[in-house]
N, C-alpha and C positions, 0 to 999 in steps of 0.2 A: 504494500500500500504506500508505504513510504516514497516508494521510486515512482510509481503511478502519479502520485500526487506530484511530483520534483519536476515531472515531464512536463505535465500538465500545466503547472504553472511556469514552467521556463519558457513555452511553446504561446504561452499566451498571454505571459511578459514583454515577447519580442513582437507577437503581435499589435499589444495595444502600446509600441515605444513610439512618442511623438512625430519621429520622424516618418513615420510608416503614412500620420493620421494624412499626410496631404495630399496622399490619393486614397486612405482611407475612408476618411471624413466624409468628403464630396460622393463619394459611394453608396456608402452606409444614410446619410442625409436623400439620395436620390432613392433610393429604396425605401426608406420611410415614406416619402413625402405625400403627406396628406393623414398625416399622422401625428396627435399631441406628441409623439416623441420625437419624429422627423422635424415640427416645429419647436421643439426644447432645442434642439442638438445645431440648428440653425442659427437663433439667436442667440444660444450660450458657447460660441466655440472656443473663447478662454477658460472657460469652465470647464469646457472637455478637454482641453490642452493640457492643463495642470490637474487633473482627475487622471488623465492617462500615462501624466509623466510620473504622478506617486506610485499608481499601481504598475508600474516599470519596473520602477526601483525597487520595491515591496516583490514584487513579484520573484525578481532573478534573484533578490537574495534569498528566500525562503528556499526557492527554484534549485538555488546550489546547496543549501544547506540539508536539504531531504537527497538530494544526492548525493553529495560528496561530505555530511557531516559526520558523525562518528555513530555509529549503531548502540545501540543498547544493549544490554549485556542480556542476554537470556537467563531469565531464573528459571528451575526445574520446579521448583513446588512457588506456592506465595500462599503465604499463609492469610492472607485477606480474601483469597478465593478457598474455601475446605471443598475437598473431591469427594464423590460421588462411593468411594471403597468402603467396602462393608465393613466392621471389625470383627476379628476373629474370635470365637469366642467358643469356650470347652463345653460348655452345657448346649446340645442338640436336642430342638423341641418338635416335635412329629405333628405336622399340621391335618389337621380334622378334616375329611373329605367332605365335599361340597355336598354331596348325596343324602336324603335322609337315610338311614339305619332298614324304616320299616316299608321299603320299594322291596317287591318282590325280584328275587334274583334272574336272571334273562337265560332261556337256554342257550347252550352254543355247540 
């Protein structure tokens, strides 16, 4: 998951980097148009400019650190999760069949 996510946001770091937006922009705006967000994205383009230029930055660095940061150490047990294992135990108790007792016995 780690690396999924590293890809992901490097991939779409580079895409939304400001330099991209100046044939993005015009693009992505023609595609809306006729649309409250084709109209946002129109008159706010300093707003998208500097929105796009944080999640750049934001991006590639998360981007490299899910990739190239240092893993976490696998623990074998944790004891904030308890497992599912039965405990052993010397006294065996013979459970009562589901059957009533007084059903006539079936030939076979």
């Amino acid at each position: 998951m780690r690396r999924i996510g590293g890809v992901a946001l490097t991939v779409t770091g580079f895409l939304a980097c400001p330099c991209h937006l100046i044939i993005t922009l015009p693009l992505l705006i023609s595609l809306l148009a006729g649309t409250a967000l084709g109209s946002f994205l129109s008159h706010n383009t300093g707003l998208v400019y500097t929105g796009a230029g944080i999640y750049f930055v934001v991006a590639l660095a998360l981007g490299y650190w899910f990739l190239f940061g240092r893993a976490r150490p696998k623990r074998e047990v944790d004891d904030a999760r308890p497992t599912c294992v039965p405990v052993a135990s010397d006294t065996h108790v013979q459970e009562q069949s589901s059957m009533p007792d007084d059903l006539p016995a079936t030939r076979r």
